[in-house]
N, C-alpha and C positions, 0 to 999 in steps of 0.2 A: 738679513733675514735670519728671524731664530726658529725651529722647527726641533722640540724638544720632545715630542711623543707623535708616534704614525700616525694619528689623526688630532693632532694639536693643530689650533687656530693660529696661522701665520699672522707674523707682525712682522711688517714692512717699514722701517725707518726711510725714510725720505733722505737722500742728500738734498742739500738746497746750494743753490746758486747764493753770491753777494745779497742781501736787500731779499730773498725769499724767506716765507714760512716755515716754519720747522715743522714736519707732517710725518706723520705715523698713523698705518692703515693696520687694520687687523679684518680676517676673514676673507670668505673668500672672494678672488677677484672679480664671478661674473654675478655675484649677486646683489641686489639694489644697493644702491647707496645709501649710505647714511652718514651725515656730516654732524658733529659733534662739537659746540663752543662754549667756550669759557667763557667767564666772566671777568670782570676787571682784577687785577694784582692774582689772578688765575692763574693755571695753564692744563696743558691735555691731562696733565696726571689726574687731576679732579672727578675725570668719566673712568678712572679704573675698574672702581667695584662694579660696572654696568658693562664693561666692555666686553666681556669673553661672554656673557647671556645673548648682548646683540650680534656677536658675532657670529653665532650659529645660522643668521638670518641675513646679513645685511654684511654689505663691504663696509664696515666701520671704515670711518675716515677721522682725525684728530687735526688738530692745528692749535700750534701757538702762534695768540695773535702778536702785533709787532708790539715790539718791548715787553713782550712776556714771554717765562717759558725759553726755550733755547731759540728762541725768534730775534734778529737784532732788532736795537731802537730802529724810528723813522722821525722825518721830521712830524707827521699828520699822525693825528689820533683820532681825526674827524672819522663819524659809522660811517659816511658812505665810504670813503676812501680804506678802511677795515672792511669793508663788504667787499669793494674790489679786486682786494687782494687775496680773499677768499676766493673769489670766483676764479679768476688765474691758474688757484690749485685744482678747483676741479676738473678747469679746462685743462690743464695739463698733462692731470691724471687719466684725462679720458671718461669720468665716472657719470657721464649722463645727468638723465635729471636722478635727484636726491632728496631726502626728506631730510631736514634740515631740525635739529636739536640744539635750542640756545638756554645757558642758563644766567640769571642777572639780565648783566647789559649785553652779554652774550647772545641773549635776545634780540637786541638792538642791531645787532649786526646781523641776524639771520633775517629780520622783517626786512632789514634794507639791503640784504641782495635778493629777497622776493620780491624788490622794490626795481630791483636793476636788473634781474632776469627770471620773470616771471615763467618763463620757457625751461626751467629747468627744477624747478621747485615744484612736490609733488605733495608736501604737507609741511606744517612747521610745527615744534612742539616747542612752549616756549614754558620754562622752569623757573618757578619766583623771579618772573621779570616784569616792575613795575612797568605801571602801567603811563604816570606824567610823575612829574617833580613832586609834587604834593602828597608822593606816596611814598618818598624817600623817608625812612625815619632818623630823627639825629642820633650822630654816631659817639657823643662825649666829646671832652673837653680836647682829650689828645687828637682826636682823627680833626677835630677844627685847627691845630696848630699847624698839625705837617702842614695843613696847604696855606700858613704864610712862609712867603719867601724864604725872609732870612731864618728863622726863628722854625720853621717846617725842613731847612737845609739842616741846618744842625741837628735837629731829633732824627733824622735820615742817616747821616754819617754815624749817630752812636747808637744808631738802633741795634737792638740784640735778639739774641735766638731766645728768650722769653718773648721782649714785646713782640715779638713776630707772633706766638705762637697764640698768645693772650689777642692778638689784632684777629687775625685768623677764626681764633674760637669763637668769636662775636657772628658767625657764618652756622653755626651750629646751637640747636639746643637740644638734643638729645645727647651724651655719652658717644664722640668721634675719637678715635687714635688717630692725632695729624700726623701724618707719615712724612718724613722729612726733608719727601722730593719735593712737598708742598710750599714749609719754610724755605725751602733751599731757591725757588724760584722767585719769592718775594725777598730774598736777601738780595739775587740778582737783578733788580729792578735796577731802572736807574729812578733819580728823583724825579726826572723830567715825564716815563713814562707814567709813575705811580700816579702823580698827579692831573696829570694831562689827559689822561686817557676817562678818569671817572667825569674830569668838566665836561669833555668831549659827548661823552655819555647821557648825561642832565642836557645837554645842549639841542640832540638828536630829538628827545620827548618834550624839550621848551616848544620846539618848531612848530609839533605837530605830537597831540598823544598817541599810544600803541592802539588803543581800538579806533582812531582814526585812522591811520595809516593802517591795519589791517583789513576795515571794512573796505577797502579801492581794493583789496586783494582777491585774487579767487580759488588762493591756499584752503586747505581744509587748515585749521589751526587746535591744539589740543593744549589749554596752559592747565599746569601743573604747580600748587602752589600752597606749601606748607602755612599752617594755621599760625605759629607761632614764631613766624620771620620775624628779625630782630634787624634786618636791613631795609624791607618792604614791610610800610604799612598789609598784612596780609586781606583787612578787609577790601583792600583796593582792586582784586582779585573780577569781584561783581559788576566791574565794569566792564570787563570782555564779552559778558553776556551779549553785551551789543553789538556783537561782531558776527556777522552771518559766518555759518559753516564752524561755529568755533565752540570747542567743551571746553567745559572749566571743570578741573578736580582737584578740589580743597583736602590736604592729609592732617588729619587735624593730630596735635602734638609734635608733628615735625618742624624745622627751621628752616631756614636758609638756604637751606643744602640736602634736597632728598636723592639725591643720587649717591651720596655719602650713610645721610643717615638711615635711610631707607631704600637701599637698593635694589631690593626685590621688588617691592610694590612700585616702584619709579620703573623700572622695568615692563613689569605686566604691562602697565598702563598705555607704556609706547608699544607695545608690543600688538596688544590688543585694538590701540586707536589706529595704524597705520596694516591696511589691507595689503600692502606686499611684503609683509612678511611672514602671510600664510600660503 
């Protein structure tokens, strides 16, 4: 625990067991949950700029998922089995139901544990996270290589702290400082997670799209979703609309990343869409 000023917001690092999560809580302990997830070659450091805003409201909660982050690999990258393991932490922690925050596929994993414990989910907000496969946009010639075998092994072993940070940028289009805890977690990958975990991902919305599996929900849902994503096609956004109880809010000139590039307004927004935090 660090507690650097009489009323500084506590951050609680999690010890984990073998095979657990890597969890860092910020705020205070009795007040609503709030679960916070990354997206693929992600990890918790991603929700910085937004964390001490929600913490004046909400028991922030953080997780690296498996093979991200200071989280160990596992064998499964499948969402439900990343949902489960989510939910583990909150039963753990004790933190009730929570309003649940995904950004990317990060989303994916939050729709499927309001898929697996609908009794604990009190809203989802889900942040540029396409909606089916056909909304992925192509990534160039390099992101097609890493994922063959032999030929995506080798670009892996001599990857470097540019290509990292040039892979990275493609997550932004506004003017981001990538702070180093960011590359430093995607140098930590291993190959198996990097690649395994985005298939796992496309695999989750092949089954079944996001505004299908959200309409069976009875989450209020709030997506949030930059005009000029360079990962998600962003007009694919309008197909939420068909999801009872759910806003759409388009920021037009942001990317990939509004919790980075747009902190404050990614903020408000949750701020304002979710009723317990007034």
């Amino acid at each position: 625990m660090r507690d650097t000023a009489p009323n500084a917001i506590q951050l609680i690092d999690q010890a984990r067991r073998p095979g657990e999560l890597h969890v860092v809580e910020a705020g205070s302990p009795t007040a609503p949950t709030m679960l916070l997830i990354h997206g693929t070659a992600g990890s918790l450091v991603w929700w910085d700029p937004i964390v001490s805003a929600l913490a004046e409201h909400y028991r922030v909660v953080r997780v690296d998922l498996a093979g991200h982050g200071q989280s160990p690999p596992a064998r499964s990258y499948d969402v439900a089995t990343q949902a489960n393991r989510v939910s583990a932490v909150l039963d753990r922690l004790g933190a009730g139901t929570a309003t649940v925050v995904g950004h990317s596929s990060g989303g994916f994993v939050a729709t499927a544990l309001a898929e697996q414990r609908p009794d604990i989910i009190r809203s989802l907000v889900l942040i540029n996270t396409g909606p089916a496969p056909d909304a992925f946009a192509p990534q160039g010639p390099l992101s097609r290589l890493v994922t063959l075998p032999l030929v995506g092994r080798l670009i892996w072993t001599l990857r470097s702290e540019g290509t990292i940070r040039r892979g990275v940028g493609t997550a932004f289009t506004r003017p981001v400082e990538i702070p180093d805890a960011i590359v430093d977690a995607v140098r930590d990958m291993t190959y198996r997670a990097f690649t395994q975990a985005p298939r796992a991902s496309l695999a989750y919305i092949a089954q079944r799209s996001m505004p299908a599996r959200l309409a069976e929900l009875e989450a209020r849902v709030l997506v949030i979703f930059g005009t000029e994503d360079r990962r998600w096609r962003s007009q694919s956004a309008a197909s939420y609309h068909a999801v009872p109880n759910a806003r759409v809010e388009l920021l037009p000139g942001v990317g990939h990343t509004p919790m980075l590039e747009e902190p404050q307004i990614t903020t408000k927004l949750i701020l304002e869409y979710d009723p317990s935090a007034r």
